[in-house]
C-alpha positions in Angstrom: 68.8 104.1 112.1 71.6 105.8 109.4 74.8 105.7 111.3 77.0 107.7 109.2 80.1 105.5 110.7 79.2 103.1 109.0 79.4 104.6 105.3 82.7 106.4 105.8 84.0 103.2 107.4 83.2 101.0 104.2 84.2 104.1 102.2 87.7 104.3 103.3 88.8 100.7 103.5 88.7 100.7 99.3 91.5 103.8 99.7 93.4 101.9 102.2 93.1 98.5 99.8 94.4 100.8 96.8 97.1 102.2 98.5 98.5 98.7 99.9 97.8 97.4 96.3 100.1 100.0 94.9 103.0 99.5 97.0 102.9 95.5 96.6 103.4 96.6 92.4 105.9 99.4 93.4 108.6 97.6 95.4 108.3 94.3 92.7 109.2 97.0 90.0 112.0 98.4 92.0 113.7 95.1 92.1 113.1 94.8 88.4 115.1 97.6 88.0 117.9 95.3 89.9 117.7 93.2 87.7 120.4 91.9 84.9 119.3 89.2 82.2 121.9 86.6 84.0 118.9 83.7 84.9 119.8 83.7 88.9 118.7 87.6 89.2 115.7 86.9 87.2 114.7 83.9 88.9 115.2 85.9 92.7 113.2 88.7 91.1 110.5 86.8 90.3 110.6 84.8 93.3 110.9 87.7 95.9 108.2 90.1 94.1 105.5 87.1 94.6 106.2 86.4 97.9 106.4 90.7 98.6 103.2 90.7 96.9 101.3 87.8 98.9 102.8 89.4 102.3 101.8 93.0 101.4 98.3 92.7 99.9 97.2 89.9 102.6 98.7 91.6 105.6 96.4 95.1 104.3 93.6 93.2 103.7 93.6 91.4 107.2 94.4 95.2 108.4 91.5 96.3 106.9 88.7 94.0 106.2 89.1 91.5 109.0 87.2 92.4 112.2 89.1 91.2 114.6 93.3 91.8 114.8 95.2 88.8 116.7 98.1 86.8 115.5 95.6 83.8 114.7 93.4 86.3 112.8 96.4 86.8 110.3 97.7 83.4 110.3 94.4 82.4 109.0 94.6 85.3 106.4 97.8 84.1 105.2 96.7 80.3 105.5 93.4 81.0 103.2 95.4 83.1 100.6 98.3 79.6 99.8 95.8 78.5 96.9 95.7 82.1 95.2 99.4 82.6 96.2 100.2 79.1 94.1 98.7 80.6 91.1 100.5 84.0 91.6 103.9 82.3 91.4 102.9 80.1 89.0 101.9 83.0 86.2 105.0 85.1 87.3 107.1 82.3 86.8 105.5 81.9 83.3 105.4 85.4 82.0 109.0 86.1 83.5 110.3 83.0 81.1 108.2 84.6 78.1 109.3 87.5 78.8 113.0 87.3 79.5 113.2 84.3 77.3 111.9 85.5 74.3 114.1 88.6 74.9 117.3 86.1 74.6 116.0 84.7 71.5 115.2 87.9 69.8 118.4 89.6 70.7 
């Protein structure tokens, strides 16, 4: 009753998860890097990396985990994920005004 299928198919989904994973940090940091420390680039930075972030990582994990692939399917991924995506802005909002703020007050 082993169906090897099985294992490689739960053994590849973690790769696939990593890989999406790395992309949502990668394009986030690449509009860091167009950044300047006027506040209106820092608050669009912040602003379009979460919302990258949210689309990326729930769109690869509806790819991947979910077992069935329709446009409801992914609306409900998305739907599910508003509660975590609330506290993704929230903290990026608050570390970018640490970070950028305490930056102005330093130097």
């Amino acid at each position: 009753m082993f169906d090897e299928r099985a294992v490689t198919n739960v053994t590849a989904r973690p790769r696939s998860a990593a890989i999406a994973l790395g992309s949502a940090l990668f394009f986030p940091h690449q509009l860091g890097a167009l950044m300047t420390r006027r506040a209106l680039p820092v608050v669009f930075g912040t602003l379009s990396g979460s919302i990258l972030f949210y689309l990326i990582t729930n769109f690869a994990d509806w790819l991947v985990f979910w077992n069935t692939h329709t446009a409801e399917t992914l609306m409900e991924c998305f739907y599910v994920a508003i509660p975590f995506f609330r506290n993704t802005l929230a903290s990026d909002a608050i570390g970018a005004a640490i970070l950028f703020g305490g930056y102005e007050v330093v130097c």
